[in-house]
C-alpha positions in Angstrom: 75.7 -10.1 101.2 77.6 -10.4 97.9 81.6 -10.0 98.5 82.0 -7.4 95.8 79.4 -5.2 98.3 81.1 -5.6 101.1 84.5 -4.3 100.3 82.6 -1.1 98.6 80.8 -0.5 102.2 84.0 -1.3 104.4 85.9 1.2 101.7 83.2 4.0 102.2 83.0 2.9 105.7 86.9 3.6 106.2 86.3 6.7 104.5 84.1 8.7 106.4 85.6 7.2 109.5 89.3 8.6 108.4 87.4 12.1 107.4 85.5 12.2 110.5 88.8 11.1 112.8 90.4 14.0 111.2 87.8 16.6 111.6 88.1 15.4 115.3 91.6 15.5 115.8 92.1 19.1 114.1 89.2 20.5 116.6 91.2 19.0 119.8 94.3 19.9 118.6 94.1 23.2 116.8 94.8 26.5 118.0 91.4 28.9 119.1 93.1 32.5 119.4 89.9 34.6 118.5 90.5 38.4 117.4 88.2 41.3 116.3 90.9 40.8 112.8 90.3 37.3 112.5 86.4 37.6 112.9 86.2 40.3 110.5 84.5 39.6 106.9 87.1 38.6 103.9 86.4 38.9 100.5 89.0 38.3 97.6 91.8 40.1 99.5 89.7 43.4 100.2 87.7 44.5 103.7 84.1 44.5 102.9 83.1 48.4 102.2 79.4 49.2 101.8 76.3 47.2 102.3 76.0 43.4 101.3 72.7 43.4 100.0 73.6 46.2 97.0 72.3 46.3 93.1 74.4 44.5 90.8 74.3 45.4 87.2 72.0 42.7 84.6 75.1 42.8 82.7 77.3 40.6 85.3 74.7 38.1 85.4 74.5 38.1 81.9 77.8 37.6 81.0 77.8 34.9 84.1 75.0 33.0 82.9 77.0 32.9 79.2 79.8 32.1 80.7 78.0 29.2 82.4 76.2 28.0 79.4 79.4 27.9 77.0 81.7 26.4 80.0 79.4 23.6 80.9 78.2 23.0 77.0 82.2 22.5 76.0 82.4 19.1 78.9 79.9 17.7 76.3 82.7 17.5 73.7 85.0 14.9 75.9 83.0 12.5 75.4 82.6 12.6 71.6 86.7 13.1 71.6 87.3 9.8 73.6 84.5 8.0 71.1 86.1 9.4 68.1 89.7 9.1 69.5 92.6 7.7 67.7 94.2 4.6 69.0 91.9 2.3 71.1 88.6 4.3 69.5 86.3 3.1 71.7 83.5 3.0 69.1 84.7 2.9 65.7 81.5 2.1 63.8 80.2 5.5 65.1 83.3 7.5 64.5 82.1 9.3 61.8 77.9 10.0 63.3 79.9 10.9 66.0 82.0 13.8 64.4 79.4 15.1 62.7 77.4 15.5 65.5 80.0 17.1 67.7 79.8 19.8 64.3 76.6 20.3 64.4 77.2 21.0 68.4 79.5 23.5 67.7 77.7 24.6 64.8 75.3 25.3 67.9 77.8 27.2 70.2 79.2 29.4 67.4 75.9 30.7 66.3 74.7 31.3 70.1 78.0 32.9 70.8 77.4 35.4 67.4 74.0 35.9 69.1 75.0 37.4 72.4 77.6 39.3 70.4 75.1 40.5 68.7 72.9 41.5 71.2 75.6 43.1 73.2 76.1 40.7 75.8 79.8 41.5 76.0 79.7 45.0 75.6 80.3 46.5 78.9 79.7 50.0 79.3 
């Protein structure tokens, strides 16, 4: 076995064994005073009224699933900001492909954002 390997699996071994040591040590050592209160169902600092399995509106997973799409699309632009960077560009033959790429993108973003405005996406009524 290569050195390089070996320090990897004694760093994840020491890993899990610190995570699962802990996990351990907070079960033995924790308190266990069980109440009806504690037991009870929580939700974002309100009891739990009505039944679980209710109807939500199409809007809220609309404006979820937009939210998703334009929250995970923006990571994409880190990259093309550390290529095109300033000092220590990483790749500054491609600075310029780069950028206009990353316009296009956004070119991209703005005209899917104009058409869920358009289609009402956002309105809430």
């Amino acid at each position: 076995m290569d050195n390089a390997y070996g320090a990897i699996f004694l760093f994840v071994f020491l890993t899990v064994a610190v995570a699962a040591g802990t996990l351990v040590v907070a079960h033995l050592v924790g308190p266990r005073r069980r109440n009806p209160v504690k037991l009870m169902p929580y939700e974002s600092g309100m009891d739990p009224v009505g039944d679980a399995r209710q109807r939500f509106d199409i809007r809220f997973y609309l404006v979820a699933i937009e939210f998703l799409v334009f929250d995970v699309e923006l990571l994409f632009l880190y990259p093309w900001a550390v290529a095109t960077g300033g000092k220590g560009n990483a790749a500054p033959a491609l600075g310029e492909p780069v950028f206009w790429g990353a316009m296009f993108f956004i070119a991209l973003l703005v005209a899917g954002f104009a058409y869920s405005w358009r289609k009402g996406v956002f309105q809430w009524r």
